[in-house]
mmCIF file of the N, C-alpha and C atoms, coordinates in Angstrom:
data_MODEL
# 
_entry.id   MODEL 
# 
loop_
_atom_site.group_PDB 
_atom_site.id 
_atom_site.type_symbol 
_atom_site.label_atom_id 
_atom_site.label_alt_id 
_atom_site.label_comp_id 
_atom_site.label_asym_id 
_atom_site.label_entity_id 
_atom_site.label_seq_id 
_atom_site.pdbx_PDB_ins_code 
_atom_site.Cartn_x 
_atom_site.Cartn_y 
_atom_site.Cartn_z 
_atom_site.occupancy 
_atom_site.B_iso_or_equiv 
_atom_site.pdbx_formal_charge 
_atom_site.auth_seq_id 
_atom_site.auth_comp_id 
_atom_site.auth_asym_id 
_atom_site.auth_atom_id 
_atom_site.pdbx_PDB_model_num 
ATOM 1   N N  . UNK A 1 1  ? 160.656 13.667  57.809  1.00 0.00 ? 1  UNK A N  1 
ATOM 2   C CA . UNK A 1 1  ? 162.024 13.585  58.229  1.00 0.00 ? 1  UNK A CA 1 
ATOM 3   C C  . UNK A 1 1  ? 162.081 13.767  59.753  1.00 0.00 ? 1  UNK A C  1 
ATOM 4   N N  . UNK A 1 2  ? 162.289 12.949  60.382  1.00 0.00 ? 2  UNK A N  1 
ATOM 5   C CA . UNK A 1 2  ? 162.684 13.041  61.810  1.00 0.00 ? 2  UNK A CA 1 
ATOM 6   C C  . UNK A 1 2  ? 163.891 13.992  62.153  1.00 0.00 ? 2  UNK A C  1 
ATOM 7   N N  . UNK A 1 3  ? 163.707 14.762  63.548  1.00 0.00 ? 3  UNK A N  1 
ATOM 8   C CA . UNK A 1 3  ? 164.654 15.791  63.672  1.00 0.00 ? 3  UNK A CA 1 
ATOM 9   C C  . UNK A 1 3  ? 165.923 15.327  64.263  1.00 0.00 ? 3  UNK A C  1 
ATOM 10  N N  . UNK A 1 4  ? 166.856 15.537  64.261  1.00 0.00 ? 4  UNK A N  1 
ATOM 11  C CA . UNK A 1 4  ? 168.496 15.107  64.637  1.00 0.00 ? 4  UNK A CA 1 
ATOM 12  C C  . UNK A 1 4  ? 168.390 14.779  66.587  1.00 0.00 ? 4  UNK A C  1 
ATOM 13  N N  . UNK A 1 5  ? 168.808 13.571  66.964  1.00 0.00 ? 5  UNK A N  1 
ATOM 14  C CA . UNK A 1 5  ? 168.488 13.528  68.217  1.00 0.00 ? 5  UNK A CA 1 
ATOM 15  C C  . UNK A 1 5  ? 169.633 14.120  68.563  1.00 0.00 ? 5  UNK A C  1 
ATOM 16  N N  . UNK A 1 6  ? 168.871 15.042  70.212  1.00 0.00 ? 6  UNK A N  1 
ATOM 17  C CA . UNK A 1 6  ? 170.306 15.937  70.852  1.00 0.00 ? 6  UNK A CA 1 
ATOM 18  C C  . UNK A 1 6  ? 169.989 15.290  72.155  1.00 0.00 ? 6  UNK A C  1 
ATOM 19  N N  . UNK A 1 7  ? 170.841 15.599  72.767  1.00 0.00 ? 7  UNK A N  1 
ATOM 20  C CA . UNK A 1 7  ? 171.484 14.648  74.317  1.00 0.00 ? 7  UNK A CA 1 
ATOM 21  C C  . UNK A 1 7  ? 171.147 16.502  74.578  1.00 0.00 ? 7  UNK A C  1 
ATOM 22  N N  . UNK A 1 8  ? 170.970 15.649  76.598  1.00 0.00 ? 8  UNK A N  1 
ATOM 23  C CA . UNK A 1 8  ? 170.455 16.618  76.835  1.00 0.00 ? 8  UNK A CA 1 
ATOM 24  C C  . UNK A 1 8  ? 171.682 17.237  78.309  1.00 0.00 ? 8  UNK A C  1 
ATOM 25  N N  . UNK A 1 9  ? 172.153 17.902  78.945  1.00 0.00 ? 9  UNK A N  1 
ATOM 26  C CA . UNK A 1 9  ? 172.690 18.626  79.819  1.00 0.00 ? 9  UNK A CA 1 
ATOM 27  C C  . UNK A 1 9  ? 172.969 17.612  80.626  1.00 0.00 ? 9  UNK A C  1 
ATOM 28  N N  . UNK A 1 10 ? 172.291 17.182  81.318  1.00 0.00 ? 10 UNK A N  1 
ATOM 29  C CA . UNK A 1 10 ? 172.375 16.427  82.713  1.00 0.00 ? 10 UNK A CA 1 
ATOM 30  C C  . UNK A 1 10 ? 172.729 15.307  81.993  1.00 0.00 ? 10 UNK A C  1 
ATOM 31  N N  . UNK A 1 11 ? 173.197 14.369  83.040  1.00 0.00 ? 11 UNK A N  1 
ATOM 32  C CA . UNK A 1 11 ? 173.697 12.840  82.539  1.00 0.00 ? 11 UNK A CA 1 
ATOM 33  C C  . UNK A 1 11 ? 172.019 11.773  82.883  1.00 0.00 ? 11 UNK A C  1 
ATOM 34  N N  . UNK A 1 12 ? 171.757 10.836  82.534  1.00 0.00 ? 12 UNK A N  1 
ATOM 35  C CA . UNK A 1 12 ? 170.660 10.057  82.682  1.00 0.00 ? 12 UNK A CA 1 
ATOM 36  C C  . UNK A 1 12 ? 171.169 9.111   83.889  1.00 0.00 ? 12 UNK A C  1 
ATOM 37  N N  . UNK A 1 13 ? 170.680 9.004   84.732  1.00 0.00 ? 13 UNK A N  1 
ATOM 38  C CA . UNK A 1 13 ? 171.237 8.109   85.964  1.00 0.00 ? 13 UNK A CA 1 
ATOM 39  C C  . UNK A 1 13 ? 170.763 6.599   85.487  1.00 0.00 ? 13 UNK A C  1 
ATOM 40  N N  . UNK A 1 14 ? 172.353 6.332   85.816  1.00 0.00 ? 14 UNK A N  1 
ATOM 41  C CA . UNK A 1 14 ? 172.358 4.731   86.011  1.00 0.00 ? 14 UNK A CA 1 
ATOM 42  C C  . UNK A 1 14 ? 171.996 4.165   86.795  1.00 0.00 ? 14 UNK A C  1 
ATOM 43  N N  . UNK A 1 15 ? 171.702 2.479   86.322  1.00 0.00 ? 15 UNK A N  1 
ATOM 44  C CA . UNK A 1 15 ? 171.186 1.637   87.139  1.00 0.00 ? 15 UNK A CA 1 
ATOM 45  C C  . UNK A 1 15 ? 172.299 1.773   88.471  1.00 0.00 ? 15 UNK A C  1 
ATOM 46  N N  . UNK A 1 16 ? 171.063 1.404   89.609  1.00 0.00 ? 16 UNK A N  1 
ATOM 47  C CA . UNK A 1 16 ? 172.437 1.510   90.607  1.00 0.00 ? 16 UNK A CA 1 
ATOM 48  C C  . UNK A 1 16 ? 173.035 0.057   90.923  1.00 0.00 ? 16 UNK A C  1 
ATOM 49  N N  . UNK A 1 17 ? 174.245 -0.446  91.468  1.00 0.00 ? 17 UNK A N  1 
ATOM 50  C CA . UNK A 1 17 ? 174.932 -1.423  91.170  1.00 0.00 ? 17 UNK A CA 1 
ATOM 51  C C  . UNK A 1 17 ? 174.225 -2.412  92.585  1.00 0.00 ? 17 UNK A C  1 
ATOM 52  N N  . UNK A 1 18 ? 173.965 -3.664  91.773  1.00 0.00 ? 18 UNK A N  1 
ATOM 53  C CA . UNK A 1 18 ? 173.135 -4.652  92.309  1.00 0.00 ? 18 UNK A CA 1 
ATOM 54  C C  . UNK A 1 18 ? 173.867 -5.262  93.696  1.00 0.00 ? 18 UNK A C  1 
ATOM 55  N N  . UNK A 1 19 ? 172.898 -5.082  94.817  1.00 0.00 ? 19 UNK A N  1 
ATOM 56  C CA . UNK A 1 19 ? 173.710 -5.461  96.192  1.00 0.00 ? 19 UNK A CA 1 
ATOM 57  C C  . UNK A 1 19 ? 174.163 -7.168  96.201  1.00 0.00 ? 19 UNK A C  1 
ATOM 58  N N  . UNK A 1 20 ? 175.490 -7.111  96.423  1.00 0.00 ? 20 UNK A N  1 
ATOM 59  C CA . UNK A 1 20 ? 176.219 -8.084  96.596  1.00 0.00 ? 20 UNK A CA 1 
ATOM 60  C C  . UNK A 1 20 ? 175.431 -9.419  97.827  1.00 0.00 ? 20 UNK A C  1 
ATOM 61  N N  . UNK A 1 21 ? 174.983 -10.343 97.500  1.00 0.00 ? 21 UNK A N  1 
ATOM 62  C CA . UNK A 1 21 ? 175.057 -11.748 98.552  1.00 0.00 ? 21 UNK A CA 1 
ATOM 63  C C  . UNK A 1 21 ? 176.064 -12.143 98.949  1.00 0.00 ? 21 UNK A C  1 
ATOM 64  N N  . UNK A 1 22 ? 176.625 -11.305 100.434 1.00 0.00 ? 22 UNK A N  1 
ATOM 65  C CA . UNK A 1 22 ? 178.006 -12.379 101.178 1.00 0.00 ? 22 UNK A CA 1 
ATOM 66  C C  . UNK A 1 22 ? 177.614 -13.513 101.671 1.00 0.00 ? 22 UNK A C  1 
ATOM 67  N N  . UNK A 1 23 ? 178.373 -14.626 102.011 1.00 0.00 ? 23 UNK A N  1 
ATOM 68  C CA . UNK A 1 23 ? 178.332 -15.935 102.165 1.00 0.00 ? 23 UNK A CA 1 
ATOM 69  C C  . UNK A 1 23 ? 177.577 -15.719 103.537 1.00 0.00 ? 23 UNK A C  1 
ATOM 70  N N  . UNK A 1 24 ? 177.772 -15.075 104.394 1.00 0.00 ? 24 UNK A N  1 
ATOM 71  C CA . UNK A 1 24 ? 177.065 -15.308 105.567 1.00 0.00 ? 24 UNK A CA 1 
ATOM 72  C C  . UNK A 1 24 ? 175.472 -14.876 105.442 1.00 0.00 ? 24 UNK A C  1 
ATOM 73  N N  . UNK A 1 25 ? 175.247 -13.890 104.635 1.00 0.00 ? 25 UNK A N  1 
ATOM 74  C CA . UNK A 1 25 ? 173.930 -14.110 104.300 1.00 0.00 ? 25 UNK A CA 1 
ATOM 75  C C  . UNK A 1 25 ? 173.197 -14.946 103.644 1.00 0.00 ? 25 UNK A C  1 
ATOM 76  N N  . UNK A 1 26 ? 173.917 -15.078 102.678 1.00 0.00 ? 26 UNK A N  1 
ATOM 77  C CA . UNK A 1 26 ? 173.483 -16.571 101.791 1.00 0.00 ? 26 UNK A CA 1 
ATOM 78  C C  . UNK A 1 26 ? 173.070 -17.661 102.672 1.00 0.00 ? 26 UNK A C  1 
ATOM 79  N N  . UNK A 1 27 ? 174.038 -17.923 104.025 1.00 0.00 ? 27 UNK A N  1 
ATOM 80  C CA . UNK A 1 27 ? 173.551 -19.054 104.596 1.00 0.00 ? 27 UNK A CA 1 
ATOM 81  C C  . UNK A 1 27 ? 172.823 -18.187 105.220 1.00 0.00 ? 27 UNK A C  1 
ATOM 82  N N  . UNK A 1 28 ? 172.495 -17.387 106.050 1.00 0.00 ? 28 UNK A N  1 
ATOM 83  C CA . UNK A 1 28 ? 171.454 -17.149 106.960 1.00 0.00 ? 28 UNK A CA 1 
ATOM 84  C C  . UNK A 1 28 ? 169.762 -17.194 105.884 1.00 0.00 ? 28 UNK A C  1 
ATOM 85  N N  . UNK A 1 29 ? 169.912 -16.884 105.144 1.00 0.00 ? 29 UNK A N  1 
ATOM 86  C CA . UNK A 1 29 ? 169.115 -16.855 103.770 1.00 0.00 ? 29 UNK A CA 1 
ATOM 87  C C  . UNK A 1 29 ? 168.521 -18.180 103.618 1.00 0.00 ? 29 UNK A C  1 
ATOM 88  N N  . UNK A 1 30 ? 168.911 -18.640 102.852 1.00 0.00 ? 30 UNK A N  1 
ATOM 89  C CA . UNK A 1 30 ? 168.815 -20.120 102.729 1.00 0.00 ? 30 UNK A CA 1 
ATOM 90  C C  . UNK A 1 30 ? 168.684 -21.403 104.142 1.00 0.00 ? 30 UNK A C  1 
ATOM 91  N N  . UNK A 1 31 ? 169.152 -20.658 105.251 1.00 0.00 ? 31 UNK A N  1 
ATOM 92  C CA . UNK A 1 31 ? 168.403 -21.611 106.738 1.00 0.00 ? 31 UNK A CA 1 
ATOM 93  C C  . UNK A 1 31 ? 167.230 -20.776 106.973 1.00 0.00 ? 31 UNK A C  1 
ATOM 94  N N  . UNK A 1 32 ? 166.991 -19.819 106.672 1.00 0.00 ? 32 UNK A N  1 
ATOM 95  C CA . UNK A 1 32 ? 165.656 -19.335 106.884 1.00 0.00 ? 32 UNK A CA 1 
ATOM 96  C C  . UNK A 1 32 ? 164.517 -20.250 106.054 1.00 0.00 ? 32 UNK A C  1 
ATOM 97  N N  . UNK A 1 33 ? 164.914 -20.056 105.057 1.00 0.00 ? 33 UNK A N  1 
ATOM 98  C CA . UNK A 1 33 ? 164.122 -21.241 103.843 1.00 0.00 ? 33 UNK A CA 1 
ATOM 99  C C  . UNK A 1 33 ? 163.582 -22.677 104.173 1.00 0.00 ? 33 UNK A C  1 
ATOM 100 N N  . UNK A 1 34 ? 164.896 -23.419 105.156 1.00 0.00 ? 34 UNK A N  1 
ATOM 101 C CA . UNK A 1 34 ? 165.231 -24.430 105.157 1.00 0.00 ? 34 UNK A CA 1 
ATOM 102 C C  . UNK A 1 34 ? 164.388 -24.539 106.515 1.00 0.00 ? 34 UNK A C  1 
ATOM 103 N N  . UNK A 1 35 ? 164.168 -23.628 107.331 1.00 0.00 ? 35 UNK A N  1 
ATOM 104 C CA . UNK A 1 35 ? 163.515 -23.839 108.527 1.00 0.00 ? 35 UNK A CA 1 
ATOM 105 C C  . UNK A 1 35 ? 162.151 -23.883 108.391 1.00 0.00 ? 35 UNK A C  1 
ATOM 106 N N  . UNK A 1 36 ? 161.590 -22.698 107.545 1.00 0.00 ? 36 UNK A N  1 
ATOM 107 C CA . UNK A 1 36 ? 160.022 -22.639 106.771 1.00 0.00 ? 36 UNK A CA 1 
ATOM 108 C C  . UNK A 1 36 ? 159.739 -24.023 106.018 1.00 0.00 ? 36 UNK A C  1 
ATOM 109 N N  . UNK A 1 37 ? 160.242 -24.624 105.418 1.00 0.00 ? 37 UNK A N  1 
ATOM 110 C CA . UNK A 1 37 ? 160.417 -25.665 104.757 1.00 0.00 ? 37 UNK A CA 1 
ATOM 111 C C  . UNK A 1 37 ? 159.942 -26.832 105.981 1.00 0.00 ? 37 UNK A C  1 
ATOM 112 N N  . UNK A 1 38 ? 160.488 -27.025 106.306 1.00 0.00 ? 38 UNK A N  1 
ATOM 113 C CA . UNK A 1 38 ? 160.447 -28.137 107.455 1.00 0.00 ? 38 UNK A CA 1 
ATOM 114 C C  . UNK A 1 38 ? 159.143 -28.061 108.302 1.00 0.00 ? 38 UNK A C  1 
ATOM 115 N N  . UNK A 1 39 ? 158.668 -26.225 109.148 1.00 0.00 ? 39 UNK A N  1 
ATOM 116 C CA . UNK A 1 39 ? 157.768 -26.159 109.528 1.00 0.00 ? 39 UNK A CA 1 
ATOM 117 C C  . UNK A 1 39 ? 156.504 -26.949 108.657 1.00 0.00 ? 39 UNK A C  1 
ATOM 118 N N  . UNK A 1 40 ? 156.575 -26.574 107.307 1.00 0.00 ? 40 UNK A N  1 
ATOM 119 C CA . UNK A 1 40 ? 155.401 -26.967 106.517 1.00 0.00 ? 40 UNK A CA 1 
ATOM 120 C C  . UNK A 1 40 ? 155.100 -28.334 105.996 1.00 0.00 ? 40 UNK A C  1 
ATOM 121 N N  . UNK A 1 41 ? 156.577 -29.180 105.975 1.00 0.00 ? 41 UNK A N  1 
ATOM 122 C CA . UNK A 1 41 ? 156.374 -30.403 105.935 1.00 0.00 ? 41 UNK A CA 1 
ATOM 123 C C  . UNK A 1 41 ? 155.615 -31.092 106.781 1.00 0.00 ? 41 UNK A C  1 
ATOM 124 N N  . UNK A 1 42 ? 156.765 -31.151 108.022 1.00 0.00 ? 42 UNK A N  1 
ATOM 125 C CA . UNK A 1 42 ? 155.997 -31.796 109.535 1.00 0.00 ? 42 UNK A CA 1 
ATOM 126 C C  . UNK A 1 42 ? 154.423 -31.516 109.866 1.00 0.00 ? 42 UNK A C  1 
ATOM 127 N N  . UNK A 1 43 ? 154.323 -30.027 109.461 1.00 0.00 ? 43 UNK A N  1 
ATOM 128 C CA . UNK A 1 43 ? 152.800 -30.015 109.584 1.00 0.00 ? 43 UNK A CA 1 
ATOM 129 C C  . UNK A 1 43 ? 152.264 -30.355 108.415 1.00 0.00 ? 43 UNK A C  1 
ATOM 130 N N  . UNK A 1 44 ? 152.169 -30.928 107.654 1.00 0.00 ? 44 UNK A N  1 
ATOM 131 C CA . UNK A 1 44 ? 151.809 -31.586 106.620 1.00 0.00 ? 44 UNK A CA 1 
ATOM 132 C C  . UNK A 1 44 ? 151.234 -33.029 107.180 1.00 0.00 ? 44 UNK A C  1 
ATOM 133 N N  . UNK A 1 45 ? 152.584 -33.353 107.215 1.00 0.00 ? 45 UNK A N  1 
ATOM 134 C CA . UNK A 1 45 ? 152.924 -35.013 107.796 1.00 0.00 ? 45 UNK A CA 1 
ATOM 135 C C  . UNK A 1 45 ? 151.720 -35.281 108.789 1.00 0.00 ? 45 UNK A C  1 
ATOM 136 N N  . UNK A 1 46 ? 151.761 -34.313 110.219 1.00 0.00 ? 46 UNK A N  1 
ATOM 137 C CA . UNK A 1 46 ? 151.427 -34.076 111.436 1.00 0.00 ? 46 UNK A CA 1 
ATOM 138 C C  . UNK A 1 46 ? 149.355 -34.561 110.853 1.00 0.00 ? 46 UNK A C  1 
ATOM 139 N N  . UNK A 1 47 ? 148.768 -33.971 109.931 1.00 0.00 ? 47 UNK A N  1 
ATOM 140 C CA . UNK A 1 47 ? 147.855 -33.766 109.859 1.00 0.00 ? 47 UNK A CA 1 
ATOM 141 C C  . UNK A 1 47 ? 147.021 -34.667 108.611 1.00 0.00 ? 47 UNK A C  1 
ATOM 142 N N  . UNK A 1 48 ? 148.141 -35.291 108.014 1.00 0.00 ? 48 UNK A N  1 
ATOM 143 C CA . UNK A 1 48 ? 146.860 -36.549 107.214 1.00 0.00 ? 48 UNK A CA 1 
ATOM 144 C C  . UNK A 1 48 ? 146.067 -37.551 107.979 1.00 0.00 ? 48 UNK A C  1 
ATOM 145 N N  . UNK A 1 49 ? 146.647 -37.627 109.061 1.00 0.00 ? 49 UNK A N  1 
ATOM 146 C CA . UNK A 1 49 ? 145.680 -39.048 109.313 1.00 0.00 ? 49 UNK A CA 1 
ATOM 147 C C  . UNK A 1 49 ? 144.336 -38.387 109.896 1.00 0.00 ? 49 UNK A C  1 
ATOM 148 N N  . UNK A 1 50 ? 144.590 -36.974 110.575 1.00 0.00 ? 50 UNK A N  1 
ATOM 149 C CA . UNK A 1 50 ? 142.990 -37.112 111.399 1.00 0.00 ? 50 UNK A CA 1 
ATOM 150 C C  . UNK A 1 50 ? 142.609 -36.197 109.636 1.00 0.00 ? 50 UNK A C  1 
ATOM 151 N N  . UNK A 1 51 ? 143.422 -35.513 108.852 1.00 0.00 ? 51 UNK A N  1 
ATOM 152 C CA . UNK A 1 51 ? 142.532 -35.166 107.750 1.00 0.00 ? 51 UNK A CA 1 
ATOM 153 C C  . UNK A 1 51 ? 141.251 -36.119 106.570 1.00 0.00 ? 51 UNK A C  1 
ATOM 154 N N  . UNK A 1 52 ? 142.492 -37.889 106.481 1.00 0.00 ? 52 UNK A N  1 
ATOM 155 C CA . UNK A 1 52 ? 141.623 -38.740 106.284 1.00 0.00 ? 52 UNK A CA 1 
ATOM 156 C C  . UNK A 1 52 ? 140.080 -39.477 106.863 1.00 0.00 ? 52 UNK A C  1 
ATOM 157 N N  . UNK A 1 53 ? 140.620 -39.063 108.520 1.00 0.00 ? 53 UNK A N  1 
ATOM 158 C CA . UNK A 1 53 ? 139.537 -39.648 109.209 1.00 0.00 ? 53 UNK A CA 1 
ATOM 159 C C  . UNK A 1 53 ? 138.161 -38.561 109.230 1.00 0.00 ? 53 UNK A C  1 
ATOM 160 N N  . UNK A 1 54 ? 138.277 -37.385 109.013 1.00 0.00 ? 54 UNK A N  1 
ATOM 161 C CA . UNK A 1 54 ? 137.657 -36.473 108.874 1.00 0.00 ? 54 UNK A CA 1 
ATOM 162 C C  . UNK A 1 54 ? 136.913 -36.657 107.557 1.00 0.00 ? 54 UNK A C  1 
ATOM 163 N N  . UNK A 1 55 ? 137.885 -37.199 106.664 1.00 0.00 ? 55 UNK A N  1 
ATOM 164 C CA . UNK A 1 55 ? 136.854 -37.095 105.467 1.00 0.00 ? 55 UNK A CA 1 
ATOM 165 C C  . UNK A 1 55 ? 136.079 -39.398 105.459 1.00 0.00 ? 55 UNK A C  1 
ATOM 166 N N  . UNK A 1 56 ? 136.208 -39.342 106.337 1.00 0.00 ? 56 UNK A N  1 
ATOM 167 C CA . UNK A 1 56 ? 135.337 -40.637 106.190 1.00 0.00 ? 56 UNK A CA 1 
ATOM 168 C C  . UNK A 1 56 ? 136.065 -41.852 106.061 1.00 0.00 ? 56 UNK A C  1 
ATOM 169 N N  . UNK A 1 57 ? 137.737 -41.521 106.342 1.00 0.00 ? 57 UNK A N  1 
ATOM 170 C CA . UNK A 1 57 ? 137.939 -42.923 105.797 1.00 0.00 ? 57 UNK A CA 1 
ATOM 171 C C  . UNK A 1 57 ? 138.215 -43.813 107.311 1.00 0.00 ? 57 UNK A C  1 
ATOM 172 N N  . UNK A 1 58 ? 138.142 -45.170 107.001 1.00 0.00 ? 58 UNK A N  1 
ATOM 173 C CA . UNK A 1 58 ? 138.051 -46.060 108.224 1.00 0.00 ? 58 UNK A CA 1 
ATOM 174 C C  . UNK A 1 58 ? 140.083 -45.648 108.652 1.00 0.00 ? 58 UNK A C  1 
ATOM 175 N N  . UNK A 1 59 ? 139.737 -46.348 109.359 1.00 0.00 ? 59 UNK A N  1 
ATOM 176 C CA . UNK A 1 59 ? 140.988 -46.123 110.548 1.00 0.00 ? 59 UNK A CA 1 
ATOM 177 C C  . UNK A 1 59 ? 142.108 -47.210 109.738 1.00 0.00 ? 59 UNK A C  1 
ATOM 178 N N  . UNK A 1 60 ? 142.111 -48.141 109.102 1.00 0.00 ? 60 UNK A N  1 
ATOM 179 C CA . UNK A 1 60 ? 143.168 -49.323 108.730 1.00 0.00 ? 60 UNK A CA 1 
ATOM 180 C C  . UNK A 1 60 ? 143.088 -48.650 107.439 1.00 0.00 ? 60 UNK A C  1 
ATOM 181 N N  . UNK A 1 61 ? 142.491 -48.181 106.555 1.00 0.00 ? 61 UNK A N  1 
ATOM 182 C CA . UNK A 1 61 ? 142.844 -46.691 105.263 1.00 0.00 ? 61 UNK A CA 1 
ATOM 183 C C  . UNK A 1 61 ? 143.668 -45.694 106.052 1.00 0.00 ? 61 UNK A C  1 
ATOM 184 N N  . UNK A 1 62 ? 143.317 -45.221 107.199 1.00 0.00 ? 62 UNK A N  1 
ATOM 185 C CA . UNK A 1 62 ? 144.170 -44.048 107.120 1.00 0.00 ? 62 UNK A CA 1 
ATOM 186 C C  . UNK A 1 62 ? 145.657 -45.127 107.913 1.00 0.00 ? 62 UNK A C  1 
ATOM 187 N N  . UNK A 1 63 ? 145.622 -45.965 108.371 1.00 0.00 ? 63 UNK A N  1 
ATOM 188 C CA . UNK A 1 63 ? 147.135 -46.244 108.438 1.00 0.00 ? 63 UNK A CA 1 
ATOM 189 C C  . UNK A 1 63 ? 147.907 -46.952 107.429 1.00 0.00 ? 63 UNK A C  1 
ATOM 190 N N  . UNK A 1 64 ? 146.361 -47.759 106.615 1.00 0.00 ? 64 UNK A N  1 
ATOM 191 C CA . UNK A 1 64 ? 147.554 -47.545 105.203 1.00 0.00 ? 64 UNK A CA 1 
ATOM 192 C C  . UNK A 1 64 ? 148.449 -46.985 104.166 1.00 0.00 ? 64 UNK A C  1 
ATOM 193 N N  . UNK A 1 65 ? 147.191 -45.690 104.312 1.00 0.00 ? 65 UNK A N  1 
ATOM 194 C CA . UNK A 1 65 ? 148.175 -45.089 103.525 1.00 0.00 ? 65 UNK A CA 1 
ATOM 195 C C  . UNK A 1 65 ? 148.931 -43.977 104.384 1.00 0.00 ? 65 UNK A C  1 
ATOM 196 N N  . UNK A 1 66 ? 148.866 -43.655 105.941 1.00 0.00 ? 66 UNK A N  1 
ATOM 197 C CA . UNK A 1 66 ? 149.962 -42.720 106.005 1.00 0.00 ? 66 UNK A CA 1 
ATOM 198 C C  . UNK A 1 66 ? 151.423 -43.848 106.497 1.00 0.00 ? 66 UNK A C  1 
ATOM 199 N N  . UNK A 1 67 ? 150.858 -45.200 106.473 1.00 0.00 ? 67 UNK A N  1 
ATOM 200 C CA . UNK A 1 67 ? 152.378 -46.120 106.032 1.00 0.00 ? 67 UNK A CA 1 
ATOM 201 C C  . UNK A 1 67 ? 152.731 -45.773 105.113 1.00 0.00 ? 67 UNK A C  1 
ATOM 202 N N  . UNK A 1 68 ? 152.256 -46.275 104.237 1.00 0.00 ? 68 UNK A N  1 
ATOM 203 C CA . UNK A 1 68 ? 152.698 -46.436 102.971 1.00 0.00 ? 68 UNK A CA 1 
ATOM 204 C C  . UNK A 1 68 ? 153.608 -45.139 102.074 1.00 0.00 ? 68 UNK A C  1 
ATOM 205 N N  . UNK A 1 69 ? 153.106 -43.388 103.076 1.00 0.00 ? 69 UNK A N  1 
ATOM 206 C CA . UNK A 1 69 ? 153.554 -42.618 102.791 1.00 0.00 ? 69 UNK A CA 1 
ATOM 207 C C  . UNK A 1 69 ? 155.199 -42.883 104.015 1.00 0.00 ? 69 UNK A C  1 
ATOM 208 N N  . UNK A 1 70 ? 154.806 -43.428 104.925 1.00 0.00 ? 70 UNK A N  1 
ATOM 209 C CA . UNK A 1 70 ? 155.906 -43.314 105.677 1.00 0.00 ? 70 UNK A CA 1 
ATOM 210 C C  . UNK A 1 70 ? 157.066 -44.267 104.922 1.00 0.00 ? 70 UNK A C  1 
ATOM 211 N N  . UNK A 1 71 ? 156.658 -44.950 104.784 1.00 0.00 ? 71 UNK A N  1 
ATOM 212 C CA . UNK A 1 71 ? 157.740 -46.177 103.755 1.00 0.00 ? 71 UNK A CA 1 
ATOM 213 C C  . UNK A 1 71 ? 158.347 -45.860 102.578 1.00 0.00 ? 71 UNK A C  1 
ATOM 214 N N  . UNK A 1 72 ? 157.211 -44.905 101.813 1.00 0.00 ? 72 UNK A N  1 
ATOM 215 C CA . UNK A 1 72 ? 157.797 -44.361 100.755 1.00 0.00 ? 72 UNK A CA 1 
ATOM 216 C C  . UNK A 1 72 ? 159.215 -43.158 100.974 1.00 0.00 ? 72 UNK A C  1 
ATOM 217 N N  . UNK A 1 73 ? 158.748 -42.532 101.716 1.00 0.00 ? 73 UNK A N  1 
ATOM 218 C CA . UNK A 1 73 ? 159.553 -41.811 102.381 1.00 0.00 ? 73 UNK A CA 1 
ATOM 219 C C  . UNK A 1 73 ? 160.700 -42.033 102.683 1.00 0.00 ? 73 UNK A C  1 
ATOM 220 N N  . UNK A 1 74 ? 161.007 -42.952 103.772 1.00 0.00 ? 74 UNK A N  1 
ATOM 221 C CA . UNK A 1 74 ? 161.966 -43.617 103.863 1.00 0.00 ? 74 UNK A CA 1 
ATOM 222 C C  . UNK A 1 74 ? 162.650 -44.387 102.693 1.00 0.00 ? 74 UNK A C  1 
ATOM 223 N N  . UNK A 1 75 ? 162.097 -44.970 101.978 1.00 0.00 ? 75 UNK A N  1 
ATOM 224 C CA . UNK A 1 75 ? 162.760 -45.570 100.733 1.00 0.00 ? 75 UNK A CA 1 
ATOM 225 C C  . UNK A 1 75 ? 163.539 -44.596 99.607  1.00 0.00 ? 75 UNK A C  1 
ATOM 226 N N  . UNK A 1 76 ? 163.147 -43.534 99.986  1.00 0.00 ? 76 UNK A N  1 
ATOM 227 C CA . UNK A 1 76 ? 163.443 -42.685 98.842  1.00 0.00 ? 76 UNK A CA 1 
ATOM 228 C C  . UNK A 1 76 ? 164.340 -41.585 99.046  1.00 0.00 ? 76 UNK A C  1 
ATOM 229 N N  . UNK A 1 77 ? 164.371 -41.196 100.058 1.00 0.00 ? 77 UNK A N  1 
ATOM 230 C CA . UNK A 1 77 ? 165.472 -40.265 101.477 1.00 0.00 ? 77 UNK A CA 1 
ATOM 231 C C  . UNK A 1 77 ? 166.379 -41.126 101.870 1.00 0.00 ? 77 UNK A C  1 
ATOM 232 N N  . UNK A 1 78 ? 167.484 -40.148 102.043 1.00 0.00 ? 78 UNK A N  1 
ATOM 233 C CA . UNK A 1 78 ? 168.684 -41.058 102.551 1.00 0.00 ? 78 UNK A CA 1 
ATOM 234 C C  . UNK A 1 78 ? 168.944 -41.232 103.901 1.00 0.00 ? 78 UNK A C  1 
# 
């Protein structure tokens, strides 16, 4: 037989109440994101062609395909 549960003196502390996102943080928040974002693209972008040429490919490969990424790009972005 299990014994009768008793509550104890003190109260059990509550969760404490979850800090509010005001709009101005939200955007400062989210352009922070948006700026990291971009850094990592461009340097992305910035670095296939000598990454292709590095790994061996001829020079009319690497402008095919970082066209072909550029075109895609464009075709697909507004």
């Amino acid at each position: 037989m299990k014994p009768a549960r008793t509550t104890s003196a003190t109260p059990e502390p509550s969760n404490p109440p979850a800090r509010e996102l005001s709009a101005w943080r939200f955007v400062a928040v989210f352009g922070g994101v948006s700026l990291l974002m971009d850094f990592v693209y461009e340097g992305a972008r910035s670095v296939t062609g000598p990454l292709l040429a590095h790994l061996g490919a001829s020079a009319a490969v690497v402008g095919v395909v970082t066209g072909a990424g550029e075109a895609a790009a464009l075709g697909v972005l507004p």
